[in-house]
PQR file with spaces between the fields and no chain letter, atoms N, CA, C, O and H, PARSE charges and radii, in Angstrom:
ATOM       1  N    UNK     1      20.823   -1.426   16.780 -0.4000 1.5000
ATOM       2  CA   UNK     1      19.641   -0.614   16.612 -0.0000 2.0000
ATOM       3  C    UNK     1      18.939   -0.463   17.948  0.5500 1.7000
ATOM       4  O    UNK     1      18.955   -1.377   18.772 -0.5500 1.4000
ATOM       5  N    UNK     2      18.411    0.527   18.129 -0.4000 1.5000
ATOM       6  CA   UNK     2      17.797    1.108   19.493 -0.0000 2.0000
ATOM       7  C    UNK     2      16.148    0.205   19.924  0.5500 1.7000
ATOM       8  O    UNK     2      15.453   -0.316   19.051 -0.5500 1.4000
ATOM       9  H    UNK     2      18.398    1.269   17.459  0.4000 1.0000
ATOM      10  N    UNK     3      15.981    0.201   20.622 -0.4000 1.5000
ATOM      11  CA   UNK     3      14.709   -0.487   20.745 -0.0000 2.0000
ATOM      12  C    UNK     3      13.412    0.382   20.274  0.5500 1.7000
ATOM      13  O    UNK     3      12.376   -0.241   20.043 -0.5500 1.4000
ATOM      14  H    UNK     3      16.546    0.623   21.331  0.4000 1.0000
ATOM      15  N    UNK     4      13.430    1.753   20.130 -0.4000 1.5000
ATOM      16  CA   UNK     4      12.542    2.417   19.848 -0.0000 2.0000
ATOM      17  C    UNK     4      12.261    2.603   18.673  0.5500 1.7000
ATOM      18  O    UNK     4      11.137    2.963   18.322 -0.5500 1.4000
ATOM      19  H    UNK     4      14.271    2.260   20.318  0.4000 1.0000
ATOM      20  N    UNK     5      13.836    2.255   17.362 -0.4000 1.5000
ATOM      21  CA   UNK     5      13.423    1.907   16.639 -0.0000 2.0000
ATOM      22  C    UNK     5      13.080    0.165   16.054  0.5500 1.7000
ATOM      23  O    UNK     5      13.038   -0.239   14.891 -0.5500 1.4000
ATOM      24  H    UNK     5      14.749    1.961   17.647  0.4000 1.0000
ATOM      25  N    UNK     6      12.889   -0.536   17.229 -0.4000 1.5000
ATOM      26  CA   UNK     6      12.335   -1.989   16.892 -0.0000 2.0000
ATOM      27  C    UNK     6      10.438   -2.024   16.872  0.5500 1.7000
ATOM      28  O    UNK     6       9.622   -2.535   16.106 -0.5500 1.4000
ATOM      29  H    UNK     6      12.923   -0.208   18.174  0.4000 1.0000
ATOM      30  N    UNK     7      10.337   -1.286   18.003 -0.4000 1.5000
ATOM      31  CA   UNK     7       8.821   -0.444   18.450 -0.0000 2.0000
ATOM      32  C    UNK     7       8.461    0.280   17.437  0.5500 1.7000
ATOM      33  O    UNK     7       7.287    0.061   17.140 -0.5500 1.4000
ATOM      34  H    UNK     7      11.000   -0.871   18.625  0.4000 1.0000
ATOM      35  N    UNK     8       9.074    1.203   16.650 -0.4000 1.5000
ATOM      36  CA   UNK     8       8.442    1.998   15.522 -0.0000 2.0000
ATOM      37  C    UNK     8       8.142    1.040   14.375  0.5500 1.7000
ATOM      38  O    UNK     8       7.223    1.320   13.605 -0.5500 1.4000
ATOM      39  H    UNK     8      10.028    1.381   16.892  0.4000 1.0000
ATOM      40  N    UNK     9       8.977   -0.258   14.183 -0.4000 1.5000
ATOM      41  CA   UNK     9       9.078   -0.892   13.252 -0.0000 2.0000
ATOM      42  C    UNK     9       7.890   -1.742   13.138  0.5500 1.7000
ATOM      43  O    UNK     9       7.298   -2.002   12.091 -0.5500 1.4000
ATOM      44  H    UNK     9       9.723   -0.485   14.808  0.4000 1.0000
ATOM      45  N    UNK    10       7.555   -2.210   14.490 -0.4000 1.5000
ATOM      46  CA   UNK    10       6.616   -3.326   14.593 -0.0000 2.0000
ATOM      47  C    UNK    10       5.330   -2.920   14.597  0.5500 1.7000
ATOM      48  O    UNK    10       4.382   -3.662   14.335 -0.5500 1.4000
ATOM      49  H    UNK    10       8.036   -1.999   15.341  0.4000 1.0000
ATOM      50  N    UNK    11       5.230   -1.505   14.951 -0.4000 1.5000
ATOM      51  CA   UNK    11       4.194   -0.521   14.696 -0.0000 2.0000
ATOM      52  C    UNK    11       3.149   -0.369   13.928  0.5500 1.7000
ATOM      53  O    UNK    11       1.956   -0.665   13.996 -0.5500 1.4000
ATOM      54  H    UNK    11       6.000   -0.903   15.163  0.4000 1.0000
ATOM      55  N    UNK    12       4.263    0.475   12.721 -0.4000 1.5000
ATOM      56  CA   UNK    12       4.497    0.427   11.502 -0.0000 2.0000
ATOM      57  C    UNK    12       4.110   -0.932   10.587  0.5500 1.7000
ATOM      58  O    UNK    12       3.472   -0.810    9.542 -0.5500 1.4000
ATOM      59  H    UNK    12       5.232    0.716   12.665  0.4000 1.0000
ATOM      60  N    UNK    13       4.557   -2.230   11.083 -0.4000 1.5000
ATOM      61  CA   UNK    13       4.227   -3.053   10.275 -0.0000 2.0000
ATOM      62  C    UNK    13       3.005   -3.984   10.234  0.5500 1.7000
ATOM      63  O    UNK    13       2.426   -4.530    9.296 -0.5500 1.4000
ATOM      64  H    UNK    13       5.076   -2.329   11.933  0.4000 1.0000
ATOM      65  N    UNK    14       2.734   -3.984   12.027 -0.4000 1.5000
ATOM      66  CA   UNK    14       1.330   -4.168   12.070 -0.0000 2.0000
ATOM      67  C    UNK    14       0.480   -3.770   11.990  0.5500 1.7000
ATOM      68  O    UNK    14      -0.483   -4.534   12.053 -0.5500 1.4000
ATOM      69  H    UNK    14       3.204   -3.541   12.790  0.4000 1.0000
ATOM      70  N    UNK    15       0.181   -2.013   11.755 -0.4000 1.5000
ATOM      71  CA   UNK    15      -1.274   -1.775   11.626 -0.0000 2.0000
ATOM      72  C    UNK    15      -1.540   -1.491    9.890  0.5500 1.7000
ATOM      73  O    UNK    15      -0.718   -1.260    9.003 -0.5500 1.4000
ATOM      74  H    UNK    15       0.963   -1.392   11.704  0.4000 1.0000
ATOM      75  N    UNK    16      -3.402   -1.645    9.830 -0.4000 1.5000
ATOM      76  CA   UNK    16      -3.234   -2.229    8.194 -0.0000 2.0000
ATOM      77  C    UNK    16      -2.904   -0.676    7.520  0.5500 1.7000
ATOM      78  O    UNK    16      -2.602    0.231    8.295 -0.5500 1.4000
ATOM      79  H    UNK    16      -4.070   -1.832   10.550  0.4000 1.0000
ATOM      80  N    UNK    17      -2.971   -0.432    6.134 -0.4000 1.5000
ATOM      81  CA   UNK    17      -2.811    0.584    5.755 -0.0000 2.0000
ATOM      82  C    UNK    17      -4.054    0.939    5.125  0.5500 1.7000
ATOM      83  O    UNK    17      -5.075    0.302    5.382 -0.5500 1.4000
ATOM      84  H    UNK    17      -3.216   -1.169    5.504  0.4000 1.0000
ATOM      85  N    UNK    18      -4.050    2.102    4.155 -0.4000 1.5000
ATOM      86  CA   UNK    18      -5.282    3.240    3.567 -0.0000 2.0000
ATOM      87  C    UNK    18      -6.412    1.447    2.618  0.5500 1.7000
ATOM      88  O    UNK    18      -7.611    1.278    2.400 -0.5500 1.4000
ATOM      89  H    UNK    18      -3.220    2.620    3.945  0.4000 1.0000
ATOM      90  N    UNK    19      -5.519    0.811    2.433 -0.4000 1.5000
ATOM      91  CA   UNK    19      -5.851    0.058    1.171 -0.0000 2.0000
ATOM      92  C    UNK    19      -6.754   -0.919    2.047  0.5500 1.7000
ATOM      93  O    UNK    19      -7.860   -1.286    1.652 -0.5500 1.4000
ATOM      94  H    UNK    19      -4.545    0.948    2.611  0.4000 1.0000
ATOM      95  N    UNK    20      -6.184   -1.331    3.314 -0.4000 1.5000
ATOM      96  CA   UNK    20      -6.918   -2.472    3.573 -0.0000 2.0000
ATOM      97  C    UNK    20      -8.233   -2.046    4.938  0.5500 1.7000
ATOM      98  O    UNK    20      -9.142   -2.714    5.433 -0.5500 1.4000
ATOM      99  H    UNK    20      -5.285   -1.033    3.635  0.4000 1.0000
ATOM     100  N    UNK    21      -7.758   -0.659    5.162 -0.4000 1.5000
ATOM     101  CA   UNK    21      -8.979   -0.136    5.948 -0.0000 2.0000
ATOM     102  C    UNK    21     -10.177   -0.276    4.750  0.5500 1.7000
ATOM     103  O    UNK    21     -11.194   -0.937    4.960 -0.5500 1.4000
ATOM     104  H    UNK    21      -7.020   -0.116    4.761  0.4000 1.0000
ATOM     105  N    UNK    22      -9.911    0.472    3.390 -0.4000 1.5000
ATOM     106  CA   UNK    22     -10.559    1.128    2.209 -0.0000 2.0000
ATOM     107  C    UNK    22     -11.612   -0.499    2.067  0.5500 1.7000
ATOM     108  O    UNK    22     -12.826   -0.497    2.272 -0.5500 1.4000
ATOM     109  H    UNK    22      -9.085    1.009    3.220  0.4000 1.0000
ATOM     110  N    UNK    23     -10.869   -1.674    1.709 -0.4000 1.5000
ATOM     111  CA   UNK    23     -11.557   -2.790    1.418 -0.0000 2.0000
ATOM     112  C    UNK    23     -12.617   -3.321    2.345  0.5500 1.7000
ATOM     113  O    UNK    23     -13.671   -3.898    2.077 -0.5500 1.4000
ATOM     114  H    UNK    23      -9.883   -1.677    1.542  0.4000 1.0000
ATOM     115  N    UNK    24     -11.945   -2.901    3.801 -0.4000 1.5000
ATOM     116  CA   UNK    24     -12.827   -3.392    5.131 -0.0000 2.0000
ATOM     117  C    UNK    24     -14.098   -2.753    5.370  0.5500 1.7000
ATOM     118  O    UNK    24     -15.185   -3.330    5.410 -0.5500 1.4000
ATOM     119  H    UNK    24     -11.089   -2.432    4.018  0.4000 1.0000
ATOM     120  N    UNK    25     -13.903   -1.629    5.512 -0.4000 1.5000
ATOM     121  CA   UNK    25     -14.877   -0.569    5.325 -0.0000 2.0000
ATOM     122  C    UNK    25     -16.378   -0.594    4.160  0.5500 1.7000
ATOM     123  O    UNK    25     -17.545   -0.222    4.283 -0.5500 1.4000
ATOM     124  H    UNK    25     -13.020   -1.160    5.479  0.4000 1.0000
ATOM     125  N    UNK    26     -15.582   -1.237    3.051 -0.4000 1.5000
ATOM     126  CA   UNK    26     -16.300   -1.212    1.632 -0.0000 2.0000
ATOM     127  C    UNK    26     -17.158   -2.234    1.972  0.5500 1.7000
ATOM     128  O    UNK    26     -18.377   -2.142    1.828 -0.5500 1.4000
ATOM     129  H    UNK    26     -14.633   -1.539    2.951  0.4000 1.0000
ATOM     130  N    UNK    27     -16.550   -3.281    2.450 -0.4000 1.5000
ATOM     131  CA   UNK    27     -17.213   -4.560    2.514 -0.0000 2.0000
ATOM     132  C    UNK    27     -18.058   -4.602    3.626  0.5500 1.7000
ATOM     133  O    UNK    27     -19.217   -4.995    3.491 -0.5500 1.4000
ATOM     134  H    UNK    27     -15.560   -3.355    2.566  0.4000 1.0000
ATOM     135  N    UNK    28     -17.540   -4.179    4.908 -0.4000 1.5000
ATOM     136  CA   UNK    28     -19.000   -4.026    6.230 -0.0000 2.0000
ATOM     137  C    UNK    28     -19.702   -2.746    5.577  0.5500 1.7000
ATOM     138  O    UNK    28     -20.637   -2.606    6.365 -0.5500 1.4000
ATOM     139  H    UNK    28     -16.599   -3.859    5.019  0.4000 1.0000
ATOM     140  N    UNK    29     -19.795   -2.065    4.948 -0.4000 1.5000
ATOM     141  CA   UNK    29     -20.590   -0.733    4.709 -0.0000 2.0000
ATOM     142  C    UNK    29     -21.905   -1.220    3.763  0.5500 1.7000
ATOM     143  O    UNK    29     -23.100   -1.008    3.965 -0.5500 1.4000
ATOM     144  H    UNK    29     -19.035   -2.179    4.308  0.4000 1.0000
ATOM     145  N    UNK    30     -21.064   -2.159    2.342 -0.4000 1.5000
ATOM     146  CA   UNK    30     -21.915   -2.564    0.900 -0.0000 2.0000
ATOM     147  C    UNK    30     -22.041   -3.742    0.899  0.5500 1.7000
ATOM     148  O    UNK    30     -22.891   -4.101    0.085 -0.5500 1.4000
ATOM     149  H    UNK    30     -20.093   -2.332    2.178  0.4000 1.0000
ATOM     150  N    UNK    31     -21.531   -4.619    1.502 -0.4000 1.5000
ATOM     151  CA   UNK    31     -21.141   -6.348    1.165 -0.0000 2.0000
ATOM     152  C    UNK    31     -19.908   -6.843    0.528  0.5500 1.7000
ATOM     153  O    UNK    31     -19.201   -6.270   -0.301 -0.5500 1.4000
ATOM     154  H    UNK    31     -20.841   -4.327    2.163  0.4000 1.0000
ATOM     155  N    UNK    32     -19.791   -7.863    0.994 -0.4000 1.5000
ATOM     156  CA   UNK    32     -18.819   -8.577    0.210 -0.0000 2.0000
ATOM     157  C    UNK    32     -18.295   -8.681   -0.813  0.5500 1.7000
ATOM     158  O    UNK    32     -17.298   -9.389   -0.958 -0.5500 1.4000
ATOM     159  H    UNK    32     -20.365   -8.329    1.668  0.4000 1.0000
ATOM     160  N    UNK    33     -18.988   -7.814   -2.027 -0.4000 1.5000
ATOM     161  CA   UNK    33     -19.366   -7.848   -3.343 -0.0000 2.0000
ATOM     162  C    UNK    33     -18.257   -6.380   -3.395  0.5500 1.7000
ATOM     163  O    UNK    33     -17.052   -6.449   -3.637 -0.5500 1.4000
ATOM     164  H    UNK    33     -19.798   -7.239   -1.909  0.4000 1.0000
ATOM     165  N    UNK    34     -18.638   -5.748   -3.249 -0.4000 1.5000
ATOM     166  CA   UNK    34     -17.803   -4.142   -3.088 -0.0000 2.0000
ATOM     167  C    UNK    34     -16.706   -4.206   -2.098  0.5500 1.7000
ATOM     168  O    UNK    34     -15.764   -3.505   -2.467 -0.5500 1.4000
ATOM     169  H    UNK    34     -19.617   -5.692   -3.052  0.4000 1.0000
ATOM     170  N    UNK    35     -16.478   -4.857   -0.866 -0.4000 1.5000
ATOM     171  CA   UNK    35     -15.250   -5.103   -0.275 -0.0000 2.0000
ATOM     172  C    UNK    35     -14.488   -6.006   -1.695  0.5500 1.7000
ATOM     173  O    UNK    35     -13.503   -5.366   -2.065 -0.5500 1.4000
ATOM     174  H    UNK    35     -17.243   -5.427   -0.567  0.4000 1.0000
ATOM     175  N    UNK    36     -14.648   -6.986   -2.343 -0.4000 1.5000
ATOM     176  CA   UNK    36     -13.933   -7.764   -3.639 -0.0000 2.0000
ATOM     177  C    UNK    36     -14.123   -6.445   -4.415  0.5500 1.7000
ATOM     178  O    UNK    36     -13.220   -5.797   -3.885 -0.5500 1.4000
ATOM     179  H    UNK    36     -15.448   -7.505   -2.043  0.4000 1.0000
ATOM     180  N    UNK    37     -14.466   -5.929   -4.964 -0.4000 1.5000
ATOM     181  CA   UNK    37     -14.296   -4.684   -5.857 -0.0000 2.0000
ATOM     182  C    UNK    37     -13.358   -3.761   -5.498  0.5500 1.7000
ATOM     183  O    UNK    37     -12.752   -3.232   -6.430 -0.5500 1.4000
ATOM     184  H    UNK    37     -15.200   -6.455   -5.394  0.4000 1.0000
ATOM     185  N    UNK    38     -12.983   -3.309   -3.975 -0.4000 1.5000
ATOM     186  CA   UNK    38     -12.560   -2.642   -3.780 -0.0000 2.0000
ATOM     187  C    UNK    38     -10.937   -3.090   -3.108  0.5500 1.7000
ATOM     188  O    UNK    38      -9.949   -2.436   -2.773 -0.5500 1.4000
ATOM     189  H    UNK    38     -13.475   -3.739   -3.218  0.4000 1.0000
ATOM     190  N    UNK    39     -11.193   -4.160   -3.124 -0.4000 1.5000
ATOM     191  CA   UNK    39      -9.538   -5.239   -2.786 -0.0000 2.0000
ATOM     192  C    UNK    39      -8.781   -4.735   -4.485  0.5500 1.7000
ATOM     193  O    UNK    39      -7.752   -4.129   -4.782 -0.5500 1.4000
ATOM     194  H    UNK    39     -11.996   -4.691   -3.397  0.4000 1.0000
ATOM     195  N    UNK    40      -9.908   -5.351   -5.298 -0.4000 1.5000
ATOM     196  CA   UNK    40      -9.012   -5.292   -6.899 -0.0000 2.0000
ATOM     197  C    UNK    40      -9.005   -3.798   -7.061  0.5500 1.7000
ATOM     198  O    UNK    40      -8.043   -3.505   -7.771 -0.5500 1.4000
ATOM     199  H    UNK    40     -10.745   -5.843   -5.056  0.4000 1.0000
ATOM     200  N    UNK    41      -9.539   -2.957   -6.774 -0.4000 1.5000
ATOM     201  CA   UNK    41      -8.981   -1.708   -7.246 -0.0000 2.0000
ATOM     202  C    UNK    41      -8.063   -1.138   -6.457  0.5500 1.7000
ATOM     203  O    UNK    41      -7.362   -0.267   -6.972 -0.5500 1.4000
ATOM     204  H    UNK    41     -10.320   -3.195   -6.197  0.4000 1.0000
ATOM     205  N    UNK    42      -7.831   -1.525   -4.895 -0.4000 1.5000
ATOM     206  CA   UNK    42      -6.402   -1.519   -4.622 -0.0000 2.0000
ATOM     207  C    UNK    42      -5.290   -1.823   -4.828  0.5500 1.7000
ATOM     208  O    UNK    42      -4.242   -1.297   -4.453 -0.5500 1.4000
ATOM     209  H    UNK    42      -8.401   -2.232   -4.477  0.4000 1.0000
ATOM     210  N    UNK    43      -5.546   -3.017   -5.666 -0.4000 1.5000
ATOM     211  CA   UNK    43      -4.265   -3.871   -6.209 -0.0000 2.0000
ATOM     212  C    UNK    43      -3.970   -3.428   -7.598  0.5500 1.7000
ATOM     213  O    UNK    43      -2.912   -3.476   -8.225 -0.5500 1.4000
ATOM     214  H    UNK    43      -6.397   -3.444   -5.971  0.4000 1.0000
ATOM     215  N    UNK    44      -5.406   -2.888   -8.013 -0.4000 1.5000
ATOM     216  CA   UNK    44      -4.623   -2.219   -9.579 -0.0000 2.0000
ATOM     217  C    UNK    44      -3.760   -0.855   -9.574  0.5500 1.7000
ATOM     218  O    UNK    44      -2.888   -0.405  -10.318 -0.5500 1.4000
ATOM     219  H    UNK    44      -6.266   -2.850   -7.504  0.4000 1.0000
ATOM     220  N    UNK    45      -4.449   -0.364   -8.301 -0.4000 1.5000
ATOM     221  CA   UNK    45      -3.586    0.904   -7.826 -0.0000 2.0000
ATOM     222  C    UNK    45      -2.055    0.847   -7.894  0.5500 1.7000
ATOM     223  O    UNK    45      -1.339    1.702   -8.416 -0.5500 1.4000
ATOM     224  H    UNK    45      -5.157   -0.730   -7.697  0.4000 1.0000
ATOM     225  N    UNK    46      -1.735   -0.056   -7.413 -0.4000 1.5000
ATOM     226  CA   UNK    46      -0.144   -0.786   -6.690 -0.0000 2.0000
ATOM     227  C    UNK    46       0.521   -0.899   -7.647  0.5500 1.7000
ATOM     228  O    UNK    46       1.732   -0.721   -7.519 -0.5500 1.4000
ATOM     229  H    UNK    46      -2.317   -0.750   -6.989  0.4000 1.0000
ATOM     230  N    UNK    47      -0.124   -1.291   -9.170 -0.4000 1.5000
ATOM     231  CA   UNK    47       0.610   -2.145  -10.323 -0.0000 2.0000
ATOM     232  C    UNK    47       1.360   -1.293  -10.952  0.5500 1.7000
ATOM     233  O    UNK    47       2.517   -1.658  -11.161 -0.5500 1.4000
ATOM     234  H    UNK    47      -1.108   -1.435   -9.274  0.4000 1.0000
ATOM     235  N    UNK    48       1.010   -0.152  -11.356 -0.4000 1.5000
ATOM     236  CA   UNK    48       2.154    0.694  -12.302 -0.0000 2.0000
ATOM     237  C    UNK    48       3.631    1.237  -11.151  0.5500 1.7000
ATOM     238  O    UNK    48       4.818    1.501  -11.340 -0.5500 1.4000
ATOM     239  H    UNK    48       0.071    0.145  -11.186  0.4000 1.0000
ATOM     240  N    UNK    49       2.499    1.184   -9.688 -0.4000 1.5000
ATOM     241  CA   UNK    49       4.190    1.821   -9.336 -0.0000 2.0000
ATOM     242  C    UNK    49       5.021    0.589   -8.988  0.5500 1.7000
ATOM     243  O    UNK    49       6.247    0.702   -9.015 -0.5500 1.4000
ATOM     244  H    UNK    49       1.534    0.970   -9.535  0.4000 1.0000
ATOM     245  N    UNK    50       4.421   -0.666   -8.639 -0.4000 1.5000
ATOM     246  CA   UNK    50       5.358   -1.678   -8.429 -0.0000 2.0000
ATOM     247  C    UNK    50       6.045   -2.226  -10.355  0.5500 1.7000
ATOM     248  O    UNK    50       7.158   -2.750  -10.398 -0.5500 1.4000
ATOM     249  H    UNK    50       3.425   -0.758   -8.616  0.4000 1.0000
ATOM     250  N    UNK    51       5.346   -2.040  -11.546 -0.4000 1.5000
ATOM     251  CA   UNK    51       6.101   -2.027  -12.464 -0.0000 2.0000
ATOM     252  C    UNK    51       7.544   -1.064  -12.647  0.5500 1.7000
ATOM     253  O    UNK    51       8.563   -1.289  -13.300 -0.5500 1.4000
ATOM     254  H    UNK    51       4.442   -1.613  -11.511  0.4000 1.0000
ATOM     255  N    UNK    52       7.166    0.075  -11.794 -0.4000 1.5000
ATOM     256  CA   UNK    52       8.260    1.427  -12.324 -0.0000 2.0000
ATOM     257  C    UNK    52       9.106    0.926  -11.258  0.5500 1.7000
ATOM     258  O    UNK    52      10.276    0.857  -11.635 -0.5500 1.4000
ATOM     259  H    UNK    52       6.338    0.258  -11.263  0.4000 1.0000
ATOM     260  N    UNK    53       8.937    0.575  -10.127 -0.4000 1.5000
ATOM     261  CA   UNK    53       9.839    0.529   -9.186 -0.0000 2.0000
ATOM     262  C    UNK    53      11.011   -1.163   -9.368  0.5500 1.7000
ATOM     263  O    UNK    53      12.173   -1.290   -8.983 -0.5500 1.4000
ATOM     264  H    UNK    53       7.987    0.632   -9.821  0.4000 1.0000
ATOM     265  N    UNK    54      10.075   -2.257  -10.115 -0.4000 1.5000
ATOM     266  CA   UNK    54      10.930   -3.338  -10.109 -0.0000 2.0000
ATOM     267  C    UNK    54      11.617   -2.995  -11.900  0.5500 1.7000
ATOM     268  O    UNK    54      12.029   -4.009  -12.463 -0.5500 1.4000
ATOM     269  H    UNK    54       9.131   -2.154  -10.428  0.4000 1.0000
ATOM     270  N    UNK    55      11.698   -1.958  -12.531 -0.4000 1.5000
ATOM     271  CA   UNK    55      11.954   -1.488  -13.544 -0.0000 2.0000
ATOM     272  C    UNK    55      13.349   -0.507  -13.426  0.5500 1.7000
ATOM     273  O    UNK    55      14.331   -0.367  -14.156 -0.5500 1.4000
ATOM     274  H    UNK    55      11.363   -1.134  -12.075  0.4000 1.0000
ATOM     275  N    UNK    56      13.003   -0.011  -12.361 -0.4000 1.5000
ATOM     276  CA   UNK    56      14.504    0.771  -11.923 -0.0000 2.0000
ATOM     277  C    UNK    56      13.600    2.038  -12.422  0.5500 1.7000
ATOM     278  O    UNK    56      13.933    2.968  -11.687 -0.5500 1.4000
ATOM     279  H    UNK    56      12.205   -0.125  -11.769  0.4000 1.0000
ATOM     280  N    UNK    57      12.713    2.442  -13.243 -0.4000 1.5000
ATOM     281  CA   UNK    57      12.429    3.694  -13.308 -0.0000 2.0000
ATOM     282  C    UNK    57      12.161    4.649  -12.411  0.5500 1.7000
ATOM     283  O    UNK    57      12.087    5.861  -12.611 -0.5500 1.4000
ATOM     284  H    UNK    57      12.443    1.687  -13.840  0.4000 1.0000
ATOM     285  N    UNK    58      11.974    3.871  -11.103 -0.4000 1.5000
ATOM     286  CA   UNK    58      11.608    5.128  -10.427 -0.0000 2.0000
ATOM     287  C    UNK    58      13.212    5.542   -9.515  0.5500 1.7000
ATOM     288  O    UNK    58      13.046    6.459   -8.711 -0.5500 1.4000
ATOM     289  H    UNK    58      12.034    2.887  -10.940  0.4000 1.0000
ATOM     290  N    UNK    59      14.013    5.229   -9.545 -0.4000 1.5000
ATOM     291  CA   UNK    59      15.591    5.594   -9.398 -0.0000 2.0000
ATOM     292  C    UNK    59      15.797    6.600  -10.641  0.5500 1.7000
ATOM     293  O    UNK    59      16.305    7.715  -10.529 -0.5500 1.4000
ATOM     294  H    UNK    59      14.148    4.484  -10.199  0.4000 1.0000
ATOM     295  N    UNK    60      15.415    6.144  -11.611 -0.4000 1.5000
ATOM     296  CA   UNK    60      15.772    7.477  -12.594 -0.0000 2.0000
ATOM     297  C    UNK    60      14.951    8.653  -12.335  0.5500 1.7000
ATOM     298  O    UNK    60      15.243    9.849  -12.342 -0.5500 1.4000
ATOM     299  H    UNK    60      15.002    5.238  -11.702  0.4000 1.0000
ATOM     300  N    UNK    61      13.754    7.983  -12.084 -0.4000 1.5000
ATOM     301  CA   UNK    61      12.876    9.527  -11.714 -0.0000 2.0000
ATOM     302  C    UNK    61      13.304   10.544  -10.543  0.5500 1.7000
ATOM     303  O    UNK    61      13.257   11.772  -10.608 -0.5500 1.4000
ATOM     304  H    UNK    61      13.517    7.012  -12.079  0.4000 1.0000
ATOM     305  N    UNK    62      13.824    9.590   -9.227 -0.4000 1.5000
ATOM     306  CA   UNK    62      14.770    9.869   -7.975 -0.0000 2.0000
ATOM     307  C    UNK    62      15.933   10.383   -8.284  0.5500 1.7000
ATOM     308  O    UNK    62      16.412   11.001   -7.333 -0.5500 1.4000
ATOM     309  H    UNK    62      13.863    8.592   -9.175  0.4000 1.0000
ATOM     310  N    UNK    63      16.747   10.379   -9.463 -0.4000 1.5000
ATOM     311  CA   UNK    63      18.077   11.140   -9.325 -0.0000 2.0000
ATOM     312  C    UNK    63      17.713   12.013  -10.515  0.5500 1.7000
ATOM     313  O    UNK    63      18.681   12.111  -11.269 -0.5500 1.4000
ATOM     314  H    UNK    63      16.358    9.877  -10.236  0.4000 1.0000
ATOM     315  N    UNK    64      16.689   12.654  -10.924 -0.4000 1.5000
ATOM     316  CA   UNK    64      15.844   13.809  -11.597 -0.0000 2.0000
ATOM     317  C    UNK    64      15.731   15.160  -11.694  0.5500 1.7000
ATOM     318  O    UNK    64      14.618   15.686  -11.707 -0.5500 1.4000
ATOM     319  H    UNK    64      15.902   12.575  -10.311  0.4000 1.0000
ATOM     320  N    UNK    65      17.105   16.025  -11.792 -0.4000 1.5000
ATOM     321  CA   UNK    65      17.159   17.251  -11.382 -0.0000 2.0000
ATOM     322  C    UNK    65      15.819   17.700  -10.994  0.5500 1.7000
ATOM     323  O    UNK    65      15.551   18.267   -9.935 -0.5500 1.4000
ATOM     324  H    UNK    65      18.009   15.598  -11.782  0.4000 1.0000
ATOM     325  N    UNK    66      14.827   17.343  -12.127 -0.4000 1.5000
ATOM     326  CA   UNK    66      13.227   17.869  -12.368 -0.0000 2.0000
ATOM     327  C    UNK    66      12.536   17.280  -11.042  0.5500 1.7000
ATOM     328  O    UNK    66      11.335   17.457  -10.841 -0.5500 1.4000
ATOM     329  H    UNK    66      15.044   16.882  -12.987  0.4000 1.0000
């Protein structure tokens, strides 16, 4: 593998994503109270597609003419 893609990788894996800016933000903006509110409503976000995905459903949805 090329080094540029070792650099894209490490990139990629270190900076935070939409979810954990969303919590950081919540919490220096409202308090601590709404950063924890807004951690769990990221994580409830996550739950149906990490159910469909450790389910295999979303491979069926992926080979989906539709």
């Amino acid at each position: 593998m090329s080094s540029e893609f070792w650099l894209t990788s490490i990139v990629v894996t270190a900076t935070p994503g939409t979810g954990a800016l969303f919590t950081i933000a919540a919490a220096l903006a409202r308090g601590a109270r709404a950063g924890l509110v807004a951690a769990l409503g990221c994580t409830l976000g996550i739950v149906p597609h990490m159910a469909l995905a450790l389910t295999g459903a979303a491979a069926v949805l992926a080979a989906s003419p539709v």
